[in-house]
N, C-alpha and C positions, 0 to 999 in steps of 0.2 A: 600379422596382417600389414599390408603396405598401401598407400595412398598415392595415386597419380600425381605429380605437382609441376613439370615443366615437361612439353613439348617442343616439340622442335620443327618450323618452317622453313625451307631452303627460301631467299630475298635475292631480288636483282642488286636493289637499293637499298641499304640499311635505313637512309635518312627520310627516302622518298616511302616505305613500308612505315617506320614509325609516325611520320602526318596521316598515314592513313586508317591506322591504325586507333591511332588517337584522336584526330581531328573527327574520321568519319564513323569508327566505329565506335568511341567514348572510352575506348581504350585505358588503363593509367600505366606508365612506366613501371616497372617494377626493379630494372638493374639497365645502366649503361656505362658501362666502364671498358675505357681501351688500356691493353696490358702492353706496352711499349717495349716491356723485354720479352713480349710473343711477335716482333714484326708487327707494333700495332692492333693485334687482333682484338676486336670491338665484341663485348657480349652482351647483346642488346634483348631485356625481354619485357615483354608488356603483360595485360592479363585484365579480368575484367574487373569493374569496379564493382566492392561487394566481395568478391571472392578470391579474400588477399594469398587461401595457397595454391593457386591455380597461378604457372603464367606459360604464356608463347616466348622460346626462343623467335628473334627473327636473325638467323645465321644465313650472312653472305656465303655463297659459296665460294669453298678457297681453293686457288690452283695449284702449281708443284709446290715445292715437295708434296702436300700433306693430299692432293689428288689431282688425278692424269689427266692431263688437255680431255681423252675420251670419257672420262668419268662425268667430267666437267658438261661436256655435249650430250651425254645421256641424259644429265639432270635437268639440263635448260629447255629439251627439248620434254621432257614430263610433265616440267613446268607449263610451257606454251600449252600443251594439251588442257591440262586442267588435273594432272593426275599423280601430281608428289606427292600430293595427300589432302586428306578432305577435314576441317575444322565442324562440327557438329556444334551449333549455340542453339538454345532451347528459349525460348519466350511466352510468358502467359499469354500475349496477342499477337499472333503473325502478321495481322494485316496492318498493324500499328506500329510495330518496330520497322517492317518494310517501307513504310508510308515517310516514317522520320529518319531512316538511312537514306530512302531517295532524296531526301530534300537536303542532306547532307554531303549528295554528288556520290553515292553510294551507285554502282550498275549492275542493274540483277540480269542473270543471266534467266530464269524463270519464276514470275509471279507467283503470289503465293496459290496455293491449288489443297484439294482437300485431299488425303490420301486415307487411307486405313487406319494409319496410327496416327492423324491428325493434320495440321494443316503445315505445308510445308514450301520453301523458298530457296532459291540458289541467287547467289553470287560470285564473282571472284575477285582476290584482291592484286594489287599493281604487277605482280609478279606472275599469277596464274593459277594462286593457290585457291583450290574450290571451299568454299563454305555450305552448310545449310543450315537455314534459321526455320525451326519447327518450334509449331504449338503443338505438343505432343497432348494429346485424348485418350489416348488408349492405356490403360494402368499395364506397368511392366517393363513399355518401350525407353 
């Protein structure tokens, strides 16, 4: 059997995603180390507090060699949409985590709303990347 433990976010900003990360979202660092004999490359991951083997890569996207000017503009442009990928965080009170992310400078893109499997919210962070923060009700989901 195997266990999820890091995912991976494309970042405009490394530094500007980790304040946000941390500051807005209570985030904790989990690994920030630049390898100077990789061209500096920075491996930056956070993850939530409480669930020490869980973390988020926040990986700058990199250009040549390691990918093409077009690669590069596919991804930025998934980003702007809202559609590199979507972070799922679950909360026992949606309207209560929502209420203390807004006052954090948190901007939802949709209030929280009741849905089938429970109560649910969107976000996005500095980059584009979509969230949803759900009070999940329904056993299973």
């Amino acid at each position: 059997m195997f266990k999820v433990s890091v995912a991976q976010l494309w970042v405009h900003d490394q530094d500007e995603a980790l304040k946000f990360y941390t500051q807005k979202l209570g985030m904790e660092v989990r690994a920030d180390v630049t390898l100077p004999e990789m061209g500096d490359f920075r491996w930056l991951t956070v993850g939530p507090a409480g669930q020490e083997d869980v973390a988020i890569v926040l990986m700058a996207i990199p250009g040549p060699p390691v990918m093409e000017p077009e690669s590069v503009k596919q991804i930025e442009a998934l980003m702007a949409k809202g559609f590199a990928g979507t972070v799922f965080l679950t909360t026992d009170d949606c309207q209560a985590s929502y209420e203390e992310l807004k006052a954090r400078g948190v901007e939802f893109t949709e209030a929280p709303e009741r849905r089938p499997y429970g109560i649910d919210s969107g976000f996005r962070d500095p980059s584009g990347n979509s969230f949803r923060l759900t009070q999940v009700t329904m056993a299973g989901v």
